[in-house]
N, C-alpha and C positions, 0 to 999 in steps of 0.2 A: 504494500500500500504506500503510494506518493504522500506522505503528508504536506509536502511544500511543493505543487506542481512548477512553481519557478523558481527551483533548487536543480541545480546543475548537478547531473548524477556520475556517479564514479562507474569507471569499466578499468582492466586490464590489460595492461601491455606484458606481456613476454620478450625478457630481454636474451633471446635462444645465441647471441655470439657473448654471453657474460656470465662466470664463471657461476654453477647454480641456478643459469635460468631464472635470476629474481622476477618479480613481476612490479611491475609500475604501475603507478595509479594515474590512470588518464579520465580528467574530469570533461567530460562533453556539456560546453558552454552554450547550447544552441539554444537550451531554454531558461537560460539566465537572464536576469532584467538586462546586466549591461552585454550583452552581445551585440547587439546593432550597435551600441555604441564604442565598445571594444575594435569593432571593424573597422568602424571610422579612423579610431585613432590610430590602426595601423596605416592604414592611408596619408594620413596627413602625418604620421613619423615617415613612412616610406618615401612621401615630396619632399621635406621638408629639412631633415636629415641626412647629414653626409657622412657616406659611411663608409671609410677608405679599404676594405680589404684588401690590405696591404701582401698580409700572407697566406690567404687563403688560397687553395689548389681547386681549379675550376672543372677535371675530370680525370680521371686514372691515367689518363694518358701524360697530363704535365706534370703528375704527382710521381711517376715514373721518368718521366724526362729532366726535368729540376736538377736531379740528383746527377747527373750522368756532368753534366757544364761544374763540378763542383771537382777541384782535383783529391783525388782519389789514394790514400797511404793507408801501409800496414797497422797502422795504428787508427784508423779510421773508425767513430762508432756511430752508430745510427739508433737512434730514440722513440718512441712513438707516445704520443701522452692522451689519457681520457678523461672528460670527465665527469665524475660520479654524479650521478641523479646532478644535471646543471641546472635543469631551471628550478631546482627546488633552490638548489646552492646559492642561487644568482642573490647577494644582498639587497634586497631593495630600498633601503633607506640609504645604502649608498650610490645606485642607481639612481635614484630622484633627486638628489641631494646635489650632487656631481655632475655624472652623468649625460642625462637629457638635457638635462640645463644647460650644457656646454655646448651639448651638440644640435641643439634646437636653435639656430644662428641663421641660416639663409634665408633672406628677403620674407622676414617674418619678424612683426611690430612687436612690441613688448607686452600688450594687451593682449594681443593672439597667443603671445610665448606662453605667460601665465595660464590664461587659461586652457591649454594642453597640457601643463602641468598639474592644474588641478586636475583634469578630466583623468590623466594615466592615471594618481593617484589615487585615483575613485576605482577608478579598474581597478589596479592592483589590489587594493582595500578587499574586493570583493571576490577574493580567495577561499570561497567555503564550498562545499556540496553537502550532498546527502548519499547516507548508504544505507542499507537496513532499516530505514526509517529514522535513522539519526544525522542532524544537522551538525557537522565537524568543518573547522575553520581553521586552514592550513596557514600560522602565523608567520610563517617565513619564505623567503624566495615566491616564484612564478609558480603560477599552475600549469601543472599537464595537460595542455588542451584548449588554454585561453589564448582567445588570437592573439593577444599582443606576444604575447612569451616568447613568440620566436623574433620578431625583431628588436623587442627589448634585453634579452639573452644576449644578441648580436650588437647591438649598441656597447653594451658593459664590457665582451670579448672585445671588442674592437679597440673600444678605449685601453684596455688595461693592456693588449697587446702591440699599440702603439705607443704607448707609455714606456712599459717595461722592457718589452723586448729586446729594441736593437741597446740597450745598456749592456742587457746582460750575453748577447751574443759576442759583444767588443771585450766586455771583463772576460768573459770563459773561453772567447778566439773559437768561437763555435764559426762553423762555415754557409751552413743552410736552414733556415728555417722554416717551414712551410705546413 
C-alpha cells in the first residue's frame, strides 16, 4: 500500500562488475513533486554551466589510445580508480556552497544566479522516498535516480579534478591522467 502516492519509490540496482554484487538503491523520481522541476534545473545547469572535461575519455577507443603517445618504461605503473556509491558521496553542502556558485557564471544576472541556487537547493533538500510503506530521508549526498544527480555529481568531479589534479600529477611526475 502507497501511503504517500507522491513519495518517490525505491527499486534496485545490481552492481554485477563489484565485488559481492551489492545492490543500490535507485529512487524513481517521476512521481515526486519536484520532478518537473528537477528537469528544468538540469537544463538551465546544462546552458548555463561550463563544464571543462578536461580528463574525461570520450570512448574505449581514446581510452586505449591516450596511453600508447605517453613514453613507455620498465618501471611504468598504471592505476584505475572508482568511486564508491558517488552520488551518495557527493557533499552537498559543499557543492552548493562552492561549487555551483562558481560555476553558474555565463551571461546569467545575479537575480537568475540566486535563484537557481535556491531552486537546486530545494531539489537537493528533497532526498526522501518511500519503501514498505515507510517515508526515509537520505541526509547526505544525491539521490539514485534524481535528475539532477548526474550533472550535479559532474559539476563537483569536475571542479575538484580541475582543482587538484594537474598539482598532484607535477608533485608525483605522474605522466597521464584520464
Amino acid at each position: 500500500m502507497n501511503l504517500n502516492p507522491t513519495a518517490p519509490t525505491m527499486r534496485g540496482l545490481i552492481k554485477v562488475h563489484k565485488e559481492g554484487a551489492p545492490i543500490r538503491a535507485v529512487v524513481n523520481w517521476k512521481n515526486a513533486p519536484g520532478y518537473k522541476l528537477a528537469q528544468m534545473v538540469v537544463k538551465v545547469l546544462s546552458s548555463h554551466t561550463p563544464i571543462p572535461f578536461t580528463y574525461n575519455v570520450k570512448n574505449t577507443v581514446q581510452l586505449t589510445d591516450d596511453p600508447l603517445e605517453i613514453p613507455q618504461g620498465h618501471r611504468m605503473k598504471f592505476a584505475s580508480f572508482d568511486i564508491s556509491n558517488m552520488y551518495s558521496n557527493i557533499p552537498t553542502r559543499e557543492l552548493t556552497a562552492i561549487h555551483i556558485d562558481s560555476c553558474i557564471m555565463n551571461n546569467v544576472d545575479d537575480t537568475t544566479k540566486k535563484e537557481i541556487m535556491k531552486i537546486t537547493l530545494t531539489i537537493i533538500s528533497q532526498n526522501y522516498f518511500q519503501f514498505q510503506g515507510t517515508i526515509y530521508l537520505q541526509k547526505e549526498g544525491l539521490a539514485m535516480g534524481a535528475p539532477t544527480s548526474s550533472i550535479l555529481s559532474e559539476i563537483y568531479l569536475q571542479h575538484m579534478e580541475n582543482n587538484t589534479i594537474p598539482e598532484l600529477l607535477e608533485k608525483h611526475n605522474i605522466k597521464g591522467y584520464f
